[in-house]
TORPA-931248 format. One record per atom (N, C-alpha, C, O): residue number from 1; atom name; x, y, z; residue in three letters. Coordinates in Angstrom, 3 decimals. Layout:
N
+-----+------+----------+----------+----------+------+
| pos | site |        u |        v |        w | code |
+-----+------+----------+----------+----------+------+
| NUM |   CA |        X |        Y |        Z |  Ala |
...
+-----+------+----------+----------+----------+------+
***
This chain:
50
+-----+------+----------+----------+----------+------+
| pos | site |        u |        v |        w | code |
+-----+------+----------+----------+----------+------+
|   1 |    N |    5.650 |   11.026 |   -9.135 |  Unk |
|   1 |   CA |    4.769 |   10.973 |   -7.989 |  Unk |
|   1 |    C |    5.470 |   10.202 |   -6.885 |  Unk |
|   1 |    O |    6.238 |    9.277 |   -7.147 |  Unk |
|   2 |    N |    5.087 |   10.752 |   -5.148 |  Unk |
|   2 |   CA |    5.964 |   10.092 |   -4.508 |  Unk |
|   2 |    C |    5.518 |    8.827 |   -3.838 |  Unk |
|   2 |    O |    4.336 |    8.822 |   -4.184 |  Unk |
|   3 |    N |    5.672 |    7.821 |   -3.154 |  Unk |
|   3 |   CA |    5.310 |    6.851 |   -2.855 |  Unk |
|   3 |    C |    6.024 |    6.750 |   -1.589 |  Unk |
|   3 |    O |    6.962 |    7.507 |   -1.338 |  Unk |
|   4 |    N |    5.545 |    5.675 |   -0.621 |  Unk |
|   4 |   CA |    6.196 |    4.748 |    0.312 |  Unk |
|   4 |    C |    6.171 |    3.217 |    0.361 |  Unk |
|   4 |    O |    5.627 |    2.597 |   -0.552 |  Unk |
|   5 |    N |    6.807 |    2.512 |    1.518 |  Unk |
|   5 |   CA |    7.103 |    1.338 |    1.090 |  Unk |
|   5 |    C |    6.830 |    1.101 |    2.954 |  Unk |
|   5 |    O |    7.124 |    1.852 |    3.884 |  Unk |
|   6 |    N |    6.278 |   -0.021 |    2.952 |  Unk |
|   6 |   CA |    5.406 |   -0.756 |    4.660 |  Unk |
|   6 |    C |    5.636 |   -1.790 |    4.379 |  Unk |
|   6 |    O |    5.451 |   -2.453 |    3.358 |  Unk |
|   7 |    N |    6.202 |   -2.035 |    5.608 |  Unk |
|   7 |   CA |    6.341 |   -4.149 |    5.846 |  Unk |
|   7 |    C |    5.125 |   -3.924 |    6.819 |  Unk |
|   7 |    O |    4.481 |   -3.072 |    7.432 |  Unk |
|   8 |    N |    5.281 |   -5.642 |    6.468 |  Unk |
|   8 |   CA |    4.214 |   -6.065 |    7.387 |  Unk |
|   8 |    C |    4.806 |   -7.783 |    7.993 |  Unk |
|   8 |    O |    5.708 |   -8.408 |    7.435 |  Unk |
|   9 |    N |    4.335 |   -8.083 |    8.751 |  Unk |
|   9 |   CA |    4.613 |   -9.141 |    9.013 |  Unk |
|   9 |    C |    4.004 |  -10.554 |    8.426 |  Unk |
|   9 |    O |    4.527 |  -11.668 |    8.389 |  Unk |
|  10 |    N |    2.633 |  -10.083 |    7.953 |  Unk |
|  10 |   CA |    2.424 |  -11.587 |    7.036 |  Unk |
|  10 |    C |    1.424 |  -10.783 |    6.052 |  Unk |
|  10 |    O |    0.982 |   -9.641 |    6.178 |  Unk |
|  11 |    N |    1.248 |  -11.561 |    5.220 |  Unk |
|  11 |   CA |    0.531 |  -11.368 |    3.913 |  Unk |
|  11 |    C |   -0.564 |  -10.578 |    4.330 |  Unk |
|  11 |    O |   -0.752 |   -9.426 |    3.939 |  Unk |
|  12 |    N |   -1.265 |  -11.172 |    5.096 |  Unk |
|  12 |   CA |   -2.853 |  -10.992 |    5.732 |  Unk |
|  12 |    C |   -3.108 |   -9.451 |    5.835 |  Unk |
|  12 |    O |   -3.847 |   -8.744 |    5.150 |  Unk |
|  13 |    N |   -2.054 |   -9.037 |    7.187 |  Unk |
|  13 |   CA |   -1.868 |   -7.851 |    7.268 |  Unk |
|  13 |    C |   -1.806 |   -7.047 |    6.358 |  Unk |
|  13 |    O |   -2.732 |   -6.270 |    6.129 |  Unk |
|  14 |    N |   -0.491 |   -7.083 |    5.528 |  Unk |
|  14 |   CA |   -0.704 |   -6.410 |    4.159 |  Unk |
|  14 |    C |   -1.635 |   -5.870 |    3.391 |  Unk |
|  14 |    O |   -1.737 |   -4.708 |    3.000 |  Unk |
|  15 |    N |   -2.472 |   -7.015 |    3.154 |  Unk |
|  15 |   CA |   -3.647 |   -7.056 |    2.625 |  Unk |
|  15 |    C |   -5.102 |   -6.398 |    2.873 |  Unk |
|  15 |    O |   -5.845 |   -5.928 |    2.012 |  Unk |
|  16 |    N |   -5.356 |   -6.499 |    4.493 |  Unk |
|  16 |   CA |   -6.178 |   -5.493 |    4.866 |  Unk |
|  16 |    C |   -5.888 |   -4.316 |    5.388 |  Unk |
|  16 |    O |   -6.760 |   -3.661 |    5.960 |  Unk |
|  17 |    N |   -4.516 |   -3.846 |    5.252 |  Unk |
|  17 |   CA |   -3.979 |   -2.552 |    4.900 |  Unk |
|  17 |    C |   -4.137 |   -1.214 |    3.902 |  Unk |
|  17 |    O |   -4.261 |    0.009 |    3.961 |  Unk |
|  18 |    N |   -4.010 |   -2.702 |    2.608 |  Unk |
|  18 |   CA |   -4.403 |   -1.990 |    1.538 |  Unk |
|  18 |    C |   -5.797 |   -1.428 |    1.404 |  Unk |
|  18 |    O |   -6.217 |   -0.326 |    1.048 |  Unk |
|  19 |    N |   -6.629 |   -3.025 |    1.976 |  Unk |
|  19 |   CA |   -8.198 |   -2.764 |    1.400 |  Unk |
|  19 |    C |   -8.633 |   -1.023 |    1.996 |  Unk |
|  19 |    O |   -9.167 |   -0.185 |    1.269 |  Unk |
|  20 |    N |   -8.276 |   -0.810 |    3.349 |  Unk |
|  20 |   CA |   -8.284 |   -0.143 |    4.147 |  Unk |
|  20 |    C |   -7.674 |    1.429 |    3.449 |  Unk |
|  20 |    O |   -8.426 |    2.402 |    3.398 |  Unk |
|  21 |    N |   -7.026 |    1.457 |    3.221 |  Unk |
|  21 |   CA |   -5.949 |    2.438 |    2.092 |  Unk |
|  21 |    C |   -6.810 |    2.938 |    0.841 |  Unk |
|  21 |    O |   -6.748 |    4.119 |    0.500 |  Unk |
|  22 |    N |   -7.668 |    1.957 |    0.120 |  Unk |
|  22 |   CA |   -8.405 |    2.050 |   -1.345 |  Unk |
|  22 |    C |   -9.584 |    2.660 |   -0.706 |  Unk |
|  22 |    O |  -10.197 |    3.642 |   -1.122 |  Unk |
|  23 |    N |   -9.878 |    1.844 |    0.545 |  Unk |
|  23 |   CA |  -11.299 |    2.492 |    1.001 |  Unk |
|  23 |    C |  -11.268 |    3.770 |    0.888 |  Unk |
|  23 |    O |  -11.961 |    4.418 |    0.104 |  Unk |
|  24 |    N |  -10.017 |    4.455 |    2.093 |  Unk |
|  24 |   CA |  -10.091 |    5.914 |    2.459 |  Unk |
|  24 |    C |   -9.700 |    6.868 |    1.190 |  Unk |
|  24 |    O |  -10.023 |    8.056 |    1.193 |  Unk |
|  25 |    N |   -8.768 |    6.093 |   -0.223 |  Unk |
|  25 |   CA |   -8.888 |    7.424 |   -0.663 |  Unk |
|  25 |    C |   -9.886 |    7.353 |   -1.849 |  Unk |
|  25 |    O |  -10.133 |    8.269 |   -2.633 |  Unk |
|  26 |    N |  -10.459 |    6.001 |   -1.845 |  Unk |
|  26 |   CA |  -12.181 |    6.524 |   -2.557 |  Unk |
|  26 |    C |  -12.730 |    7.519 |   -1.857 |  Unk |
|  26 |    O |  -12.729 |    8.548 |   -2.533 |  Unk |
|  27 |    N |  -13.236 |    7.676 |   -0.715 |  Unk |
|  27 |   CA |  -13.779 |    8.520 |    0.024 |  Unk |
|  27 |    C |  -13.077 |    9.523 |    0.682 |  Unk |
|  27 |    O |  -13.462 |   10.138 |    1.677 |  Unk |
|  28 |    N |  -11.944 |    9.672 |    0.033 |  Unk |
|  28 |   CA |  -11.374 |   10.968 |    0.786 |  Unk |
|  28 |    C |  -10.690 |   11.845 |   -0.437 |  Unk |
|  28 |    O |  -10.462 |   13.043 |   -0.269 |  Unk |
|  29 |    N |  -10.409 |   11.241 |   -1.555 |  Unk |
|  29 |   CA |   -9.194 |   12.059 |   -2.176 |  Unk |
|  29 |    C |   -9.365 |   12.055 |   -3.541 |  Unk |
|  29 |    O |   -8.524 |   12.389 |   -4.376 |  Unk |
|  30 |    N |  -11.081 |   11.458 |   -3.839 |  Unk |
|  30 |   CA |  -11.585 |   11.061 |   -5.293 |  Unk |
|  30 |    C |  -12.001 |   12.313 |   -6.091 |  Unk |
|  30 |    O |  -12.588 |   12.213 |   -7.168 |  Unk |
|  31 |    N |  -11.639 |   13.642 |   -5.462 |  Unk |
|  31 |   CA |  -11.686 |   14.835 |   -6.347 |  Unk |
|  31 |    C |  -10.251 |   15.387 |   -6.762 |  Unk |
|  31 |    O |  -10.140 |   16.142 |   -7.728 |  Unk |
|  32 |    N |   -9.140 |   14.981 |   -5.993 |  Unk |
|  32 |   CA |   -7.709 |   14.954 |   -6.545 |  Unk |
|  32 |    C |   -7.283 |   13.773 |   -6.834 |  Unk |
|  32 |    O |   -6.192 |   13.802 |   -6.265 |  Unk |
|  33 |    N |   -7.365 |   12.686 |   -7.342 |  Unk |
|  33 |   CA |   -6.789 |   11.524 |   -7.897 |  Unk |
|  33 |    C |   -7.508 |   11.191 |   -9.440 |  Unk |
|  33 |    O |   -8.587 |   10.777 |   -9.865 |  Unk |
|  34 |    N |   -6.349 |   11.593 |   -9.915 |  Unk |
|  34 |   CA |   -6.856 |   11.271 |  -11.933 |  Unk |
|  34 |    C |   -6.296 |    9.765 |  -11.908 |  Unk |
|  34 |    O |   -5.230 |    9.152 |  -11.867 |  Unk |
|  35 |    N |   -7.605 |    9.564 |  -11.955 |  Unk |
|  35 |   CA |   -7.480 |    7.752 |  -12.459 |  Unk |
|  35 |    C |   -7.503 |    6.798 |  -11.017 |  Unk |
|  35 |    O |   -7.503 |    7.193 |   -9.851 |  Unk |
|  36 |    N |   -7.517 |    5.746 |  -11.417 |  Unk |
|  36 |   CA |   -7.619 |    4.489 |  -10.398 |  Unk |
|  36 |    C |   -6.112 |    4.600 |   -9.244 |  Unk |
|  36 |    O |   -4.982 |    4.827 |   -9.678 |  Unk |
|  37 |    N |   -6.363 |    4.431 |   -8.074 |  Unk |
|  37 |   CA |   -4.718 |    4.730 |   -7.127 |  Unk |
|  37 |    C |   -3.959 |    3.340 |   -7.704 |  Unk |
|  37 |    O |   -4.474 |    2.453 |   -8.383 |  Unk |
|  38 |    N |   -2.873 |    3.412 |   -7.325 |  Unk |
|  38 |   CA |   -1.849 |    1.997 |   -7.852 |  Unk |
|  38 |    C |   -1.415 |    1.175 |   -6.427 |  Unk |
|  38 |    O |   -0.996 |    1.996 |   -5.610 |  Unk |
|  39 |    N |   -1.400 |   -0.014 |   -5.975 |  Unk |
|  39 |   CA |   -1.307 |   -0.417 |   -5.057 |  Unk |
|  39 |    C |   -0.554 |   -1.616 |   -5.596 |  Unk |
|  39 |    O |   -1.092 |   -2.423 |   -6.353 |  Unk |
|  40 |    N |    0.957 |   -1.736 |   -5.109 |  Unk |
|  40 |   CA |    2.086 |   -2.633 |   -5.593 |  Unk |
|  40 |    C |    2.249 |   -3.658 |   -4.452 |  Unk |
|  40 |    O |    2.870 |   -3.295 |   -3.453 |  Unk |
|  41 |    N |    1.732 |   -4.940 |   -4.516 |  Unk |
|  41 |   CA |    2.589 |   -5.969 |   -3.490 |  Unk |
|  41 |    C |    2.964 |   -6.678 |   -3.974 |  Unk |
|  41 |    O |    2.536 |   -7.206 |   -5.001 |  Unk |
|  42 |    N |    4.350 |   -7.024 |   -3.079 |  Unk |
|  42 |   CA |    4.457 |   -8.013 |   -3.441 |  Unk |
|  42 |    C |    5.737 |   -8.325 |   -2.287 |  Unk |
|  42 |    O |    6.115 |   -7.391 |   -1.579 |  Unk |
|  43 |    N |    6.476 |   -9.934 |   -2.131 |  Unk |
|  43 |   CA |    7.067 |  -10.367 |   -1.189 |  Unk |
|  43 |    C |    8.771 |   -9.760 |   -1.673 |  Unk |
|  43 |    O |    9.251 |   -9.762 |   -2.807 |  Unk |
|  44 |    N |    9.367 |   -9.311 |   -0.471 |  Unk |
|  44 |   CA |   10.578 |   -8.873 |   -0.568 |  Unk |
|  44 |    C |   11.932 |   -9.641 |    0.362 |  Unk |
|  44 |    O |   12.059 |   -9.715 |    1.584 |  Unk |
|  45 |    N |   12.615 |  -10.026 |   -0.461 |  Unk |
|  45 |   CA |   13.844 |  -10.551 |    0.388 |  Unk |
|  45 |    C |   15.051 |   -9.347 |    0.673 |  Unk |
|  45 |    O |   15.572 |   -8.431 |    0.036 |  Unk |
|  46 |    N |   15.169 |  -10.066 |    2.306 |  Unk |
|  46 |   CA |   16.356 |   -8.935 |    2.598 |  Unk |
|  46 |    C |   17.361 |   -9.458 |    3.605 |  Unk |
|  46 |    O |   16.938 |  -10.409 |    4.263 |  Unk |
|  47 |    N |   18.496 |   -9.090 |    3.856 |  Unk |
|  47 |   CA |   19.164 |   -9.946 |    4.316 |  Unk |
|  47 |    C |   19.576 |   -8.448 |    5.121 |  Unk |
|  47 |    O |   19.715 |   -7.414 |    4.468 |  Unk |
|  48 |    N |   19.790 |   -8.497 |    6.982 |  Unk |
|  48 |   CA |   20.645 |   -7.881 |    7.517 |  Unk |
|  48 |    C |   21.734 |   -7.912 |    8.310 |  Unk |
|  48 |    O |   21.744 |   -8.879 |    9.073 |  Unk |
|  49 |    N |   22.943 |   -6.951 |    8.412 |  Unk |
|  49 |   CA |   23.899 |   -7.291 |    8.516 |  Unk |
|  49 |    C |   24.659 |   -6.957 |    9.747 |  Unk |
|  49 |    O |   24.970 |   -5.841 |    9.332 |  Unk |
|  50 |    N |   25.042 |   -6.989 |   10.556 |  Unk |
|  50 |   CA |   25.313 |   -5.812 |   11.693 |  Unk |
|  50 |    C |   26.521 |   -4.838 |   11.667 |  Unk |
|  50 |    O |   26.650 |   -3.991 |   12.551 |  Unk |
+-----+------+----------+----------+----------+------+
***
């Protein structure tokens, strides 16, 4: 199954992203989704380089 991956700038954001995300596909996508959706956070380090 395919997935994506969203920064955000602080936790907060993140967070009512998701809630926002669970909302719509209870109510949008609960006749094609077998089982509970999966929602992964967590903090990522990254270093860039030029």
């Amino acid at each position: 199954m395919g997935g994506s991956v969203t920064l955000f700038e602080c936790q907060e954001a993140a967070f009512a992203a998701n809630e926002k995300a669970l909302a719509w596909i209870g109510a949008s996508l609960i006749d094609v989704v077998d089982g509970e959706p999966e929602i992964t956070l967590g903090e990522v380090l990254a270093t860039v380089t030029p």
